[in-house]
N, C-alpha and C positions, 0 to 999 in steps of 0.2 A: 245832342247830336242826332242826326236822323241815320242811323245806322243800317245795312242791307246788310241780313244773312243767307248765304247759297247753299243747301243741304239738297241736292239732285235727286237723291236717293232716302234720308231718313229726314219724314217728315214727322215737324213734332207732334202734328197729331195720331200717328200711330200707335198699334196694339204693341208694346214691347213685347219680345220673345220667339219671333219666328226668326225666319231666316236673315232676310235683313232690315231686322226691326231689335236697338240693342240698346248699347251706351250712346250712340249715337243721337240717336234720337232724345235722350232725354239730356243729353249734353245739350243740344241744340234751344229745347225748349225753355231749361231751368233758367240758361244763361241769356237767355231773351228777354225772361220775366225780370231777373235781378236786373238786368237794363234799364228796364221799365222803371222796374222798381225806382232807381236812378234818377230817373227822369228823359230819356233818353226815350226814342221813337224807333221799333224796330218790325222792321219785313223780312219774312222768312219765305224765301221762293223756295220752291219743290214742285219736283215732276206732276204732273197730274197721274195716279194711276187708278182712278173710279171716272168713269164718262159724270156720275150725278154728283163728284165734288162741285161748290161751288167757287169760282175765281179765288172769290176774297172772304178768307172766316178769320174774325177776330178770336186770338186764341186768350186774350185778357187783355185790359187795359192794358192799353201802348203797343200792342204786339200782334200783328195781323201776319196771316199764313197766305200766298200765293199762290195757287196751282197755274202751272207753268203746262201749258201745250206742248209738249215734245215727247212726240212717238207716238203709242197705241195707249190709248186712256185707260190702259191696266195694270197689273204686275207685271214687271218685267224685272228681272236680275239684276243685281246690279252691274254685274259684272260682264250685262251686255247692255248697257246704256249709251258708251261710249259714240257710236253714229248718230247720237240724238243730241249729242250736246252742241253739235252748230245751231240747229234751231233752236236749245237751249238760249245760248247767249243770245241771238238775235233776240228773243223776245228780253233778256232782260236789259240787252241795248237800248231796246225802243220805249221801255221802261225808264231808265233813269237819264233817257236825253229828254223826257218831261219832266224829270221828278229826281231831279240828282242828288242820289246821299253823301253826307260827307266821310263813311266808311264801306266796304266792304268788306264781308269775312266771310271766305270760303270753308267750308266744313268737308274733307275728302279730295282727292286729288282729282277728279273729275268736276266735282264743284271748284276748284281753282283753275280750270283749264275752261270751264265757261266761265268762267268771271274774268281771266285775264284778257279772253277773246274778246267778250262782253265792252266791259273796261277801253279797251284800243280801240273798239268800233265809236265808241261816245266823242273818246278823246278826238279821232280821224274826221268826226261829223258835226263836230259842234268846237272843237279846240278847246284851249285853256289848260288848264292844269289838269294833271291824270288824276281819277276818283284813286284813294291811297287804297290797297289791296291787301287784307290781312288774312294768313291761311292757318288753317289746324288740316291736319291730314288724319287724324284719328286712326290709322292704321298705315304702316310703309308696304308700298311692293316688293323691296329687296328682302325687307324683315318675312312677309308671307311666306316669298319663295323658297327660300333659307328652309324653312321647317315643313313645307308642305311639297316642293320639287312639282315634281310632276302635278300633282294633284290639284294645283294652284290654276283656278277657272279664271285668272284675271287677262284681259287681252293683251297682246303681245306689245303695243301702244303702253302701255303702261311703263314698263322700262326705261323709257326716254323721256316722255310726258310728264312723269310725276317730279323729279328734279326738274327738267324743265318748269315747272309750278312752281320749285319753293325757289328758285332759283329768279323767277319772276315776280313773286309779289315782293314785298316794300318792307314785309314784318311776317314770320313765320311761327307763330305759337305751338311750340312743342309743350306736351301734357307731362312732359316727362324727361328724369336728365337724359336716361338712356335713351330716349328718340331722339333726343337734339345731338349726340354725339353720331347717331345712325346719320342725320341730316349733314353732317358737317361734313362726311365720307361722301354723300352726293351731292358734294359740290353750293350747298347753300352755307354765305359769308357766316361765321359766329356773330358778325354785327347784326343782323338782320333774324338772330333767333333768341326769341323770349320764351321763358319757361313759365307757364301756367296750368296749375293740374284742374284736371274737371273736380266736379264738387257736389256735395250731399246734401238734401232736406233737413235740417237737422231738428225740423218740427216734426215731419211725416215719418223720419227714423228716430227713434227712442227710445232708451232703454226701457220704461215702463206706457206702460198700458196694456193690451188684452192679449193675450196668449192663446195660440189655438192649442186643443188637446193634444197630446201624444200617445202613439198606441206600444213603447216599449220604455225600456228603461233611458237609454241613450238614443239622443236624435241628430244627425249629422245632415247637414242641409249643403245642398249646391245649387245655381240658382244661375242660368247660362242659354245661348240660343242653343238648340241641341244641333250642333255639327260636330267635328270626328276632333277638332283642333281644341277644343273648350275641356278635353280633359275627362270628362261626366265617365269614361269608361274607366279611364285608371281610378276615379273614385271609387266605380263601384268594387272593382277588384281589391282596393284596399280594405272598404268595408267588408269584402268576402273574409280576409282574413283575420278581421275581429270578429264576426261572428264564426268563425271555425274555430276561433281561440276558447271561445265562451260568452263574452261578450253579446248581453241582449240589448241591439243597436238598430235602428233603423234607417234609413238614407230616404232622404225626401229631395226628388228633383224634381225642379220649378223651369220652365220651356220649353218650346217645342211649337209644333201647329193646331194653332185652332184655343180660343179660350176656356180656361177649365179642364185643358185634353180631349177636348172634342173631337178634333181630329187625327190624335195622334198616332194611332191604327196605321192612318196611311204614312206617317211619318217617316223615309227610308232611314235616318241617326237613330229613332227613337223603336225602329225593329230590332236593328244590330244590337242596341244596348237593353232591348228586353228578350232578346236572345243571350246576350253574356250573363246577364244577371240569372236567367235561367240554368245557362250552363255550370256557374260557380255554384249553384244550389242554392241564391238567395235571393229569391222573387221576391217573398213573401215578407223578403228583408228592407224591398223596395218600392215607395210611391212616386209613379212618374205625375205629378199635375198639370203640366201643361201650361198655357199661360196662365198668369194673375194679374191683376190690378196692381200699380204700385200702390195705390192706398188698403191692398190687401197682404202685404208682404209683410208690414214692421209683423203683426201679430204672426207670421210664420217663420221670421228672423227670429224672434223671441222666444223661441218655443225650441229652440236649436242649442245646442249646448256645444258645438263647432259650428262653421262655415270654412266651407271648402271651395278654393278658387284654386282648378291644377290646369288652367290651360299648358299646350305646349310653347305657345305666346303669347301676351297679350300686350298692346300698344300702353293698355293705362288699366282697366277695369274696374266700374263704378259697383259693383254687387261688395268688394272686401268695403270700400268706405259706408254702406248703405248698413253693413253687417256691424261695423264698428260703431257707428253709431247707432246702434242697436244694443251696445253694449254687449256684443257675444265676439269670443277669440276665430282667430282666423288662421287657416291653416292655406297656405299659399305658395302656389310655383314662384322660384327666384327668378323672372323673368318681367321685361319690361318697368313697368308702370308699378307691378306689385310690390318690384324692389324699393320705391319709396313711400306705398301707402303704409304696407305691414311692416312695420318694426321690429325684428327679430328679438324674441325672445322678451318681448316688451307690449308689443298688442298683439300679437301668437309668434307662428313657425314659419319659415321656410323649406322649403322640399326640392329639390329638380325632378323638372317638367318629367310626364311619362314613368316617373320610379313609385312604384305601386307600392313597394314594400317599405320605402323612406317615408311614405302616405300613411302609411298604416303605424309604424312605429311612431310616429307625431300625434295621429287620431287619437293614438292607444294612451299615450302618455297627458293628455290634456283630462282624455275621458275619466283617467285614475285620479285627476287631480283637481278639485274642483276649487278648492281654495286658489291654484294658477289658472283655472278659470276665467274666477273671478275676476284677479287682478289682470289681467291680459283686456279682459272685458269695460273694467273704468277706466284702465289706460286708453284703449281705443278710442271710448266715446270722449274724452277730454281732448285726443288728437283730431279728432273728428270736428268737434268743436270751434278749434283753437285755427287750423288748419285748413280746412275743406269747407267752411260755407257756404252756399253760393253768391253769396253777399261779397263776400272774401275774395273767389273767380270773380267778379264782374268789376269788381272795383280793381282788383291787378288787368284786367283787362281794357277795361275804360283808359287806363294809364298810356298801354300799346299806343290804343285811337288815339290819344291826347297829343303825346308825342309825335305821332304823325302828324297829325292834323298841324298842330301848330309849329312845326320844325319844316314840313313842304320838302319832306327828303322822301322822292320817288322814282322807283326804280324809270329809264327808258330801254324799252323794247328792243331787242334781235333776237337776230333770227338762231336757235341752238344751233352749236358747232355738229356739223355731221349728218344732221338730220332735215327733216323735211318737215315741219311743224307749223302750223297756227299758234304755239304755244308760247311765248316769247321768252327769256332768260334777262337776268339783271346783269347792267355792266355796269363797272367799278370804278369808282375814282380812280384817275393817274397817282398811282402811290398809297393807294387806301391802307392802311395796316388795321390786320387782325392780329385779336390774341388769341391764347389758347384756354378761355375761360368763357364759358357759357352764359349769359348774363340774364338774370330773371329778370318781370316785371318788375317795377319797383314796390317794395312790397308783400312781394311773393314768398314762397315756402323758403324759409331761410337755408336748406341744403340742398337747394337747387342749381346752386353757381356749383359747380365741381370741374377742378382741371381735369383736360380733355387725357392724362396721364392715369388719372385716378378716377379710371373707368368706375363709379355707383363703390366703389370702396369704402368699401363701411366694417 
């Protein structure tokens, strides 16, 4: 298949670790390669934001990166892309009314809002069948706002637009069961949503190979874009109260701006949290590094005797699978995506989100115990394994395309009720019945089907 993927905002050739540069971006790229891998031919459009990228970089065989003309050839937020995405689409219109792929997959709900545009403009100009539309949202706006209110930088567009998107494409790949039940709330059919989780290197994470040193007894790693919602601050408070206990611990955080922490100085997340760690009295107790290489991470995962993933949300998060298989325990907020990577009490701990002191008694308890260590640590890497390939993702996802492609069940365009949108929504067969059961790819994580009663129930 000649497959187009839409990532607006994370392009796979990015530095992971700034601001929005994250899972995204290497979701986007891994599952391009295993494509590849496939055999399958894949384009990854993304905004331009350097004037000296060039149009077209092959990022490996099968798999070329498009920089897309829309807006200012620099960084811009993501979360004010939004005005750029007409002339988004338009170029990727005039693109595939040469060169029509037989899938597209939008990555973000903005990349689904130029694809659909995109999509309708081909269909309107050239006829035939609609190119099939398959979306990941990698994050919801209702889930954001929920936990961040006010503080939520996403345009006021977003509320109506991003259902409008899942509502509109053909196939909606949710990473996770609790996003597919968040989805079902706005409004997109259960027929129309597949469960497929993102997925890990399981060459480039592994339990053995090189270890970097440690400077104390105990090393507890988090490993996150440094914003206020990833958590990094309840870690360090929880470390404060192991090392006030006694406890010779250290915390190694990995993100921020600039590679190596080059720029972290000006970082305004990364002042606040060298100011708390100052206030708790445990600077000395903490390494901020800034970005890293993924091919520099297994040897700093390895070297970790936890990993700590406390955002207040998280849609899915690829750092607990990258740590697991690494074969080190993970101590994890009960939220989103985490609730099915970490297995409680089997590849580490659960905590709620923001509980410092739940954090610490978890840390405290693994730290004492290293034979539960251990086993937390093989378990991971065999669920890692078994579970999370990327081989594993692209082949439950190929299934999605296949389906499509060969069944010619595609959504037609109106206009959302209520609103004023370019954005279109799907309309439903006369009499269409849904259940109440979520339905994976074929193939996919086996406790991913969960009735929509038995909210992640475990």
């Amino acid at each position: 298949m000649q497959i187009a993927m839409v990532s607006e905002h994370a392009s796979p050739l990015a530095t992971l670790g700034g601001v929005d540069a994250g899972g995204q971006n290497v979701h986007v790229a891994a599952l391009s390669a295993a494509l590849a891998d496939r055999g399958h031919t894949v384009t990854v459009y993304t905004r331009r934001d350097d004037a000296t990228l060039p149009t077209r970089v092959p990022l490996r065989q099968g798999v070329d990166v498009v920089h897309v003309d829309a807006g200012p050839a620099e960084h811009v937020p993501k979360d004010d892309l939004l005005p750029y995405m007409g002339t988004f689409a338009q170029v990727l219109a005039s693109e595939w009314i040469t060169d029509r792929p037989d899938v597209v997959h939008g990555h973000f709900w903005m990349s689904g809002h130029a694809t659909i545009d995109a999509v309708g403009q081909v269909q309107a100009r050239i006829g035939g069948p609609r190119i099939p539309v398959v979306q990941t949202f990698h994050a919801l706006g209702v889930v954001k706002r929920r936990h961040q209110g006010s503080a939520d930088t996403s345009p006021a567009e977003r509320e109506w637009l991003e259902p409008a998107v899942g509502r509109g494409a053909d196939q909606v790949v949710a990473t996770c069961s609790d996003e597919a039940f968040e989805l079902k709330s706005l409004g997109v059919p259960l027929r129309s949503i597949s469960v497929v989780p993102c997925g890990v290197d399981v060459e480039l994470f592994r339990p053995d190979g090189a270890v970097e040193e440690r400077g104390r007894t105990f090393r507890v790693l988090t490993a996150s874009r440094l914003v206020q919602r990833k958590g990094v601050g309840t870690t360090i408070a929880a470390v404060a109260q192991l090392v006030q206990a006694g406890r010779d611990v250290e915390l190694v955080v990995v993100g921020g701006a600039g590679t190596a922490g080059a720029d972290l100085p000006d970082d305004p997340e990364y002042q606040r949290l060298d100011a708390l760690a100052r206030e708790l009295g445990i600077r000395d107790h903490v390494s901020f590094r800034g970005q890293l290489a993924q091919e520099q991470m297994g040897e700093v995962y390895r070297s970790a005797d936890v990993v700590v993933c406390a955002p207040w949300y998280e849609p899915f998060g690829i750092v607990p699978l990258e740590a697991m298989a690494c074969g080190v325990p993970v101590v994890a907020s009960r939220v989103g995506g985490l609730i099915d990577t970490v297995v409680e009490d089997a590849t580490g701990l659960h905590v709620e989100p923001r509980d410092e002191d739940g954090l610490a008694v978890a840390l405290g308890a693994l730290l004492d115990d290293p034979e539960r260590r251990a086993a937390y640590g093989a378990a991971g890497r065999r669920r890692a394994e078994s579970r999370y390939t990327w081989r594993k993702v692209a082949t439950d996802t190929e299934r999605v395309y296949e389906r499509l492609v060969a069944g010619g069940r595609f959504h037609t365009p109106r206009p959302a009720p209520g609103r004023t949108t370019t954005a279109p929504v799907a309309t439903t067969a006369s009499g269409a019945r849904t259940t109440d059961t979520v339905r994976p790819a074929e193939g996919a994580m086996a406790d991913a089907t969960l009735p929509i009663t038995e909210r992640n129930a475990r």
